[in-house]
C-alpha positions as CSV (number, residue, x, y, z in Angstrom):
1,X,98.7,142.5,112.2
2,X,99.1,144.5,115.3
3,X,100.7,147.7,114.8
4,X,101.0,150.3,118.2
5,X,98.6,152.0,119.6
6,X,97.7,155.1,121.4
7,X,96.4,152.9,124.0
8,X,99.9,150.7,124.3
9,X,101.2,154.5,125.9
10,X,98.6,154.5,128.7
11,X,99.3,150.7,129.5
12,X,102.6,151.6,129.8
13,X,102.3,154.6,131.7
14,X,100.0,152.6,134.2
15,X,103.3,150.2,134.9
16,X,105.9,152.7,134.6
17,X,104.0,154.6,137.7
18,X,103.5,151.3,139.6
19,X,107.5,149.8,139.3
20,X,109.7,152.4,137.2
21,X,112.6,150.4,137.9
22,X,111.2,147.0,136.1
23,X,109.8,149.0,133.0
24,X,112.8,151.0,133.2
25,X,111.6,153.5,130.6
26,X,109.3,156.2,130.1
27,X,107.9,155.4,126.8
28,X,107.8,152.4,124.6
29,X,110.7,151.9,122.4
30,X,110.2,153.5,118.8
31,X,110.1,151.8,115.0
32,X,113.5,153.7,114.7
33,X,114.9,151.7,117.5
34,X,113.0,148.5,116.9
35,X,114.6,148.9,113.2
36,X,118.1,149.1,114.6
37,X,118.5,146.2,117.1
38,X,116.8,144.0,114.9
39,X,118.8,145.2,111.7
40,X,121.3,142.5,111.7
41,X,118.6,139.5,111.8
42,X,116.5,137.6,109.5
43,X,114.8,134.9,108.6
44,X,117.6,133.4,108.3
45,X,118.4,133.8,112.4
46,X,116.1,130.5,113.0
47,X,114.8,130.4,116.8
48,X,115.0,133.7,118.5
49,X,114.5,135.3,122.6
50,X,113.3,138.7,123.5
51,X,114.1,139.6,127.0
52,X,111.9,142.0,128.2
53,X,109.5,141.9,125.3
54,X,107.3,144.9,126.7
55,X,104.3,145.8,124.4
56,X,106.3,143.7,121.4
57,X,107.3,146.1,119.3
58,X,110.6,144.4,119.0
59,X,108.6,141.3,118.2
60,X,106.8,143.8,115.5
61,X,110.0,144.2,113.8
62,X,111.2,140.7,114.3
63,X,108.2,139.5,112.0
64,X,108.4,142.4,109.4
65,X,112.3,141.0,109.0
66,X,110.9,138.1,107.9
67,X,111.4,135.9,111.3
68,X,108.3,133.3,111.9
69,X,106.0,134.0,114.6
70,X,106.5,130.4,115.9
71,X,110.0,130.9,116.5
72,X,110.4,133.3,119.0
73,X,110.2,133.1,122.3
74,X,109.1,136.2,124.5
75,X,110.0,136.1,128.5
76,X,108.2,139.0,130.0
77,X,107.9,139.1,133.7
78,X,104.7,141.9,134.0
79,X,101.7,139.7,133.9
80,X,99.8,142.7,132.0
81,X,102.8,143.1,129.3
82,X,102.2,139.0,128.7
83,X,98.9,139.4,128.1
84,X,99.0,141.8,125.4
85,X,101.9,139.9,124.2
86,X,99.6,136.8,124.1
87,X,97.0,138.5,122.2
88,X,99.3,139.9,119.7
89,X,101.7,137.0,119.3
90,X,99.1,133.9,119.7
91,X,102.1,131.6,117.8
92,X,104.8,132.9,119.8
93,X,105.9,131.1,122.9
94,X,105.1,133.5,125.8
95,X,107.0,133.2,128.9
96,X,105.7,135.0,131.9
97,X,109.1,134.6,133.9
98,X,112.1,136.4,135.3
99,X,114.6,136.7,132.8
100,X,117.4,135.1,134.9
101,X,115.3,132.1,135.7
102,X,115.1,131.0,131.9
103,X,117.5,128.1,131.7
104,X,115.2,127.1,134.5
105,X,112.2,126.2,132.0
106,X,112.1,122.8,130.2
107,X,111.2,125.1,126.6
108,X,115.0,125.8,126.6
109,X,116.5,122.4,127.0
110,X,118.3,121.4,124.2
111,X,117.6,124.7,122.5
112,X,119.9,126.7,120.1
113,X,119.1,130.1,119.7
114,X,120.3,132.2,116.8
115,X,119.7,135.6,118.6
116,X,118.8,137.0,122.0
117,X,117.6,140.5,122.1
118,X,116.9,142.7,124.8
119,X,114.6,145.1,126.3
120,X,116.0,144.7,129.9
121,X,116.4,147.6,131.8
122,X,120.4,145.9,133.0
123,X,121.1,149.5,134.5
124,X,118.8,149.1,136.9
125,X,119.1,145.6,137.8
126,X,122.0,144.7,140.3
127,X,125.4,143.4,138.5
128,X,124.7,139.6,139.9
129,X,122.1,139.7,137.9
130,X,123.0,141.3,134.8
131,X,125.5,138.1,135.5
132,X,123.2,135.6,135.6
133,X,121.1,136.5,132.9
134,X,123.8,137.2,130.0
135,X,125.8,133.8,131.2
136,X,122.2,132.2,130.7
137,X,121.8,133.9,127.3
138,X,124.5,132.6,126.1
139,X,124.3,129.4,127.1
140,X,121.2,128.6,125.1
141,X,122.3,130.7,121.9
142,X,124.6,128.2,119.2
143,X,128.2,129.7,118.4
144,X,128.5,132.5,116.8
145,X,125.2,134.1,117.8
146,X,125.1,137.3,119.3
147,X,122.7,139.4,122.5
148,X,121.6,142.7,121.3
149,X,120.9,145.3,124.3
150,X,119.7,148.7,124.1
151,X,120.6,151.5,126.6
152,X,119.6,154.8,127.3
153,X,123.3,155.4,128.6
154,X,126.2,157.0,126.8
155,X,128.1,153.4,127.2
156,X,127.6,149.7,126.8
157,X,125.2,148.8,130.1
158,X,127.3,145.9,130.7
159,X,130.3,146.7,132.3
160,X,134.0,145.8,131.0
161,X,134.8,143.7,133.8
162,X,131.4,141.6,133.1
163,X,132.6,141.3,129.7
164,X,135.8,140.1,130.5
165,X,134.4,137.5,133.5
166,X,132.3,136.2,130.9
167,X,134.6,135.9,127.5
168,X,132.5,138.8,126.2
169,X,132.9,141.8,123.7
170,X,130.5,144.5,123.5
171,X,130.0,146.7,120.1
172,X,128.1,149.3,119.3
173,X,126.2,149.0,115.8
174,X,124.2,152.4,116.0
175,X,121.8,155.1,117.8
176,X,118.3,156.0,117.6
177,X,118.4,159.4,117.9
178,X,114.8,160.3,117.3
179,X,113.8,157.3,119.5
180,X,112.1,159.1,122.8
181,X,114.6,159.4,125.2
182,X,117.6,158.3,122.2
183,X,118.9,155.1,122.9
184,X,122.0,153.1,121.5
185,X,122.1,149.1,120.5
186,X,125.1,146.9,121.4
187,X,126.0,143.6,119.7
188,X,127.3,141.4,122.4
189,X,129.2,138.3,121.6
190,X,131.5,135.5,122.9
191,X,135.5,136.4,122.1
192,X,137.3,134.6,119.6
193,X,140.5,132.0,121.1
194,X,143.5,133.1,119.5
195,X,145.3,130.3,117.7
């Protein structure tokens, strides 16, 4: 069981330096902020997607809550982060693929997902594809489901009028204060019709 390791800060380091703006942090996210965006899940979730799975220790958390290895899916688009991911996760489906290219793989066809969540950096990524890859997510998850995204900003990272273009509502469910910088996690799901 893989737990992290001193060595997981000087891998990410190494990437940070090479593309800051695709790591989009400057130090992995902590067990307090692992605990929180996976705090509404469970075994009970069935299938699940991590965007942006990083060093997995979202994926950590995922398994400790009781989800099975073989059911989650992990798009990462650094080659090195899918590697270790690989190594880690050997059940898990690794996908070594931009995050707004998913529907484009045949794993997702016909697929419904009980969770997506993210590691995406969506405030550094331009609003098309912020677009693309939350009308994607929620085209493979099954009704009801919801996209979890963390942020390092003081507001949701997806912005109102996204939310409204796409029949979205954004909610905060908590901070991690202690996580390194703090960092908030927002449950995104589809509106409700009114009757």
């Amino acid at each position: 069981m893989h737990r992290f390791q001193p060595a997981d800060y000087r891998t990410f380091l190494r990437l940070w330096a090479s593309s800051p703006k695709m790591v989009g942090a400057i130090a992995p996210s902590g067990k307090m902020l692992a605990t929180l965006i996976t705090s509404e899940i469970g075994e009970h979730s069935g299938p699940l997607i991590e965007l942006g799975a990083g060093t997995g220790v979202f994926t950590r958390a995922l398994i400790d809550r009781g989800v099975r290895e073989e059911d989650l899916t992990l798009i990462e688009f650094n080659k090195d982060f899918a590697e270790m991911l690989r190594s880690r996760f050997p059940r898990a489906n690794v996908l070594e693929i931009d995050a707004s290219k998913m529907l484009h793989c045949a794993v997702f066809e016909k697929a419904s997902y009980g969770a997506v969540i993210s590691g995406l950096p969506l405030l550094n990524f331009p609003l098309h594809r912020n677009i693309v890859i939350l009308k994607n997510a929620f085209e493979l998850l099954r009704p009801g489901a919801a996209y979890y995204q963390f942020t390092y900003g003081l507001k949701c990272p997806v912005p109102r009028r996204v939310l409204d273009r796409l029949g979205l509502r954004a909610r905060k469910i908590g901070t991690a204060l202690l996580n390194i910088p703090p960092a908030s996690v927002y449950r995104i799901n589809t509106r409700r019709l009114r009757r």
